[in-house]
N, C-alpha and C positions, 0 to 999 in steps of 0.2 A: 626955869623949870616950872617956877609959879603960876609963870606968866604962860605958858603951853598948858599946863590941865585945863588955865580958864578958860583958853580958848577951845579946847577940845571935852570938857565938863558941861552935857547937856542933861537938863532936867528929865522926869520920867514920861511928861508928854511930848518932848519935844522928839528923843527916841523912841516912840511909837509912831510918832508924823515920820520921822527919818526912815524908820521901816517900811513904814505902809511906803511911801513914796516909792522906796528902792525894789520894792514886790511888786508896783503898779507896772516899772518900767521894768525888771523882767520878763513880768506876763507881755508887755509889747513886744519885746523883742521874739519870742518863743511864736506868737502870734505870726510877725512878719516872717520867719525863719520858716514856719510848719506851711502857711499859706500859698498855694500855686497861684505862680502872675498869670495874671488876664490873657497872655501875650502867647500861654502854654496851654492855657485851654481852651484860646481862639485855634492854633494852629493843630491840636490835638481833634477838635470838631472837624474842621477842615479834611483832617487828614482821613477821618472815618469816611466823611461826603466822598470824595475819590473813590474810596474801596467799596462804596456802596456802588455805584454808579460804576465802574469798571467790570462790578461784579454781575449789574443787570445788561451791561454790552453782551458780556460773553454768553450769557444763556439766551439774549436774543438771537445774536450769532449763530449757538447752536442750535436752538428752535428754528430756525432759517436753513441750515445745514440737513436737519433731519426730515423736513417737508420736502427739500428739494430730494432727498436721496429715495424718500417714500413712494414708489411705485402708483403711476396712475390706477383709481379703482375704475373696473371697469365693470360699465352699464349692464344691468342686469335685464335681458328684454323675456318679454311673456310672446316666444311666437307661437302660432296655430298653422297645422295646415294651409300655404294661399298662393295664389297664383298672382309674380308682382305684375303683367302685364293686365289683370283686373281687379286688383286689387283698391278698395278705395283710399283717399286719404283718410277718411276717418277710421277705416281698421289698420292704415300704417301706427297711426296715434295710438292704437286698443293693444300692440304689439310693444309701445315702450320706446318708439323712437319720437325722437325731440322737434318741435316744428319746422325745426331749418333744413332737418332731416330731410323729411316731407315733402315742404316745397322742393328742394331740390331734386327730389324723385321726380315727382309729379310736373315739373318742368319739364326734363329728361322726355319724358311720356309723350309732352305737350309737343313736345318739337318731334317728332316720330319713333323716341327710339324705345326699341323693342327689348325684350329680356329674350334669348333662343337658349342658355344654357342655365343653370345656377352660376357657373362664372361670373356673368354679365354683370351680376347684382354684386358682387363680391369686386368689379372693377368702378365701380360708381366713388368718387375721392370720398362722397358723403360718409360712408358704409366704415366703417375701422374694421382691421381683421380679426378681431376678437367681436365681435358686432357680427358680424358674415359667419363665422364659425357657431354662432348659436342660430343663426337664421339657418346657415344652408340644408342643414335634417329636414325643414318642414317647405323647401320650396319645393312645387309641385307642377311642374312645364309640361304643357301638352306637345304633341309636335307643331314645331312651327317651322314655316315655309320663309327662305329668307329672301326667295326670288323666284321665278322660273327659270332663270339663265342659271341659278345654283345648283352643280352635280349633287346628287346623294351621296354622302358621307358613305369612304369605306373603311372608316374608323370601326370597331365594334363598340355593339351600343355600351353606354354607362352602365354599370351594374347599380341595383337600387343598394341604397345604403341601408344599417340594418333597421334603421327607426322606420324606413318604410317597406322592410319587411316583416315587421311587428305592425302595421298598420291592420288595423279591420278590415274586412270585407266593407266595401260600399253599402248603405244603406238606401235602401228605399227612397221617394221623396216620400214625404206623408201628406193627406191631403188632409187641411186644418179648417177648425171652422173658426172664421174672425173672431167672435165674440165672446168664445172661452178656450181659446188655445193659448198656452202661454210662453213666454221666453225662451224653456229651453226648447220647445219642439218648432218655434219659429225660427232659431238658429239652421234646423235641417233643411231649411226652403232654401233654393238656388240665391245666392249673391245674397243671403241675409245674416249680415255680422250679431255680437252679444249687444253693441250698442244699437243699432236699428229695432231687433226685436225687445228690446228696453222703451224704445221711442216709441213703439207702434201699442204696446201693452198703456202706457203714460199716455199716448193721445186720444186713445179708447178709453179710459178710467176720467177724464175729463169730457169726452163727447155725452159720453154715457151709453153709448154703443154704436155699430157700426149699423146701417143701414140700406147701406150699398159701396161694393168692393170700389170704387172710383174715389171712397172718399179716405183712401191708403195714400192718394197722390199729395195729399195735404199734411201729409208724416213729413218733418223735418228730413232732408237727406234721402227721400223715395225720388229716385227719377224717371225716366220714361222706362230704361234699358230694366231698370231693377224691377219694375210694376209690373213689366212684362212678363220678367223672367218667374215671378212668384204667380201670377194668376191663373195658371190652370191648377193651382193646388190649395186653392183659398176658396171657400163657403159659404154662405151666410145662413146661419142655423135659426129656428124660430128665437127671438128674445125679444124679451120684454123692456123698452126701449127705459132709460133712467130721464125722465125731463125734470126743468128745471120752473119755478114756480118764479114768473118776474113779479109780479106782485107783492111776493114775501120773503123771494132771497134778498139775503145781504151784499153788499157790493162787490166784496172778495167771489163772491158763487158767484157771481154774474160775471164776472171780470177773464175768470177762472176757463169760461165756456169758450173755446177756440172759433166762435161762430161770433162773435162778441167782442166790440175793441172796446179801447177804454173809453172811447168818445160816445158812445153808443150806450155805455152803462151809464153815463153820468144824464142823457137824456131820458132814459128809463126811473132812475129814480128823480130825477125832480120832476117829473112826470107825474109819478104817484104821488108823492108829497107836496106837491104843488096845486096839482088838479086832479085827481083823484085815480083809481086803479085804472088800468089797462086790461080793456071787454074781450079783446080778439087780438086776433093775427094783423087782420090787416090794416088794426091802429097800430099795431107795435113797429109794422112794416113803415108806414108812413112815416114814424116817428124816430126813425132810426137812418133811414136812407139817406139823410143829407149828412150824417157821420160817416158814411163809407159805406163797400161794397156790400150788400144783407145779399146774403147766403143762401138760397129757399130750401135748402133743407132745414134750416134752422126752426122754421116754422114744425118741423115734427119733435122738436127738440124743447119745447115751450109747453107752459101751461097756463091758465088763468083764474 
């Protein structure tokens, strides 16, 4: 019995080492016990990565689903009053149709074929029927002859629809004077679109004025048919011509003059800068000609 206390008879430091010890290795145990393996919070990440990613399949899915189910929008076009058998490609453009459009009309045209109803326009693949139904109110068909060997229709005519029986009375043509007539009363001239009389107003404001009706054939998009059709209602009223001072404009104004290329300006100013101003016309003529075409009206369009 002796011999058991001795062996189980520890000092007062020794059961404080004996505590601490058996407290150190609680705390590990509690430690290992409370702590998640590696092994549960690798397959735990994982398991989220899945649900994220399944979860962004489905709303692309549906994002995919709801575009498809979404109804084609369909083109909003600006048409005007026009006739498509004269009508140009650049007022097909001004109306909202698309270039492929266009060309394909404008081939159509090229090869012979004719517009004889509003239908006609409405059977071209180009045209959509929602396209043709904003167009057909404002098509405008004179009679046209599809032959001589063709009987006259004993159909009874078309009735006009109601947009062209809200249409106006015809107006007048008006007779304009180039030099201070502007855009909207250029529209009223035979075969002149909003973008021509934009062009014609922009190559006047650049000329500095018009000084003889011939020089409308040098408007982007003015052709023989259309020059013709406009000139007995065109003018030239007195004005006071705007010229251009070579000596002392800057290379933008000279550049700028549609009488004037760029080859042309750059012999004008090293010209003056080089060897000194420019007397007359017909040093500037001389000095100019071997850049290209000189213009001889340009010489009323100069100063020195």
């Amino acid at each position: 019995m002796d011999s058991l206390r001795k062996w189980f008879s520890f000092s007062k430091g020794e059961r404080v080492a004996i505590i601490t010890i058996l407290a150190l290795i609680l705390l590990l145990i509690l430690a290992c016990v409370l702590r998640p393996s590696r092994k549960s919070l690798t397959d735990e990440s994982l398991h989220n990565l899945d649900s994220l990613l399944a979860l962004r399949q489905v709303a692309i899915e549906l994002q995919q689903q709801q575009q498809a189910e979404k109804p084609q929008e369909v083109v909003e076009l600006h048409p005007f009053p026009f006739n498509p058998n004269t009508l140009t490609e650049e007022e097909w453009l001004q109306m909202g149709l698309t270039d492929r459009q266009v060309r394909n009309i404008m081939n159509y045209k090229a090869k012979g074929g004719k517009f004889y109803s509003k239908n006609d326009l409405g059977k071209l693949y180009t045209i959509s029927e929602e396209e043709f139904a904003q167009l057909e109110p404002f098509i405008v068909l004179p009679e046209v002859s599809r032959g001589a060997s063709s009987k006259p229709s004993s159909k009874k005519q078309e009735k006009p629809s109601y947009e062209e029986k809200a249409k106006p009375e015809k107006k007048p043509i008006p007779i304009v004077d180039l030099n201070t007539v502007d855009s909207t009363t250029l529209v009223e001239l035979p075969q002149i679109g909003p973008y021509t009389a934009v062009r014609i107003i922009e190559f006047r404001e650049k000329l500095g004025g018009f000084i003889d009706k011939e020089q409308l054939r040098d408007v982007k998009g003015m052709d023989d048919a259309r020059f013709a059709a406009i000139q007995p209602y065109i003018n030239l009223g007195a004005v006071e011509i705007r010229k251009v001072d070579v000596n002392r404009a800057d290379f933008k104004t000279l550049v700028h003059h549609p009488y004037l290329n760029y080859e042309q300006v750059k012999r004008i100013v090293n010209q003056r800068e080089k060897r000194g101003m420019i007397k007359n016309w017909a040093q500037l003529e001389e000095l100019i000609k071997e850049e290209g075409e000189v213009n001889p009206l340009l010489e009323q369009y100069v100063k020195y």
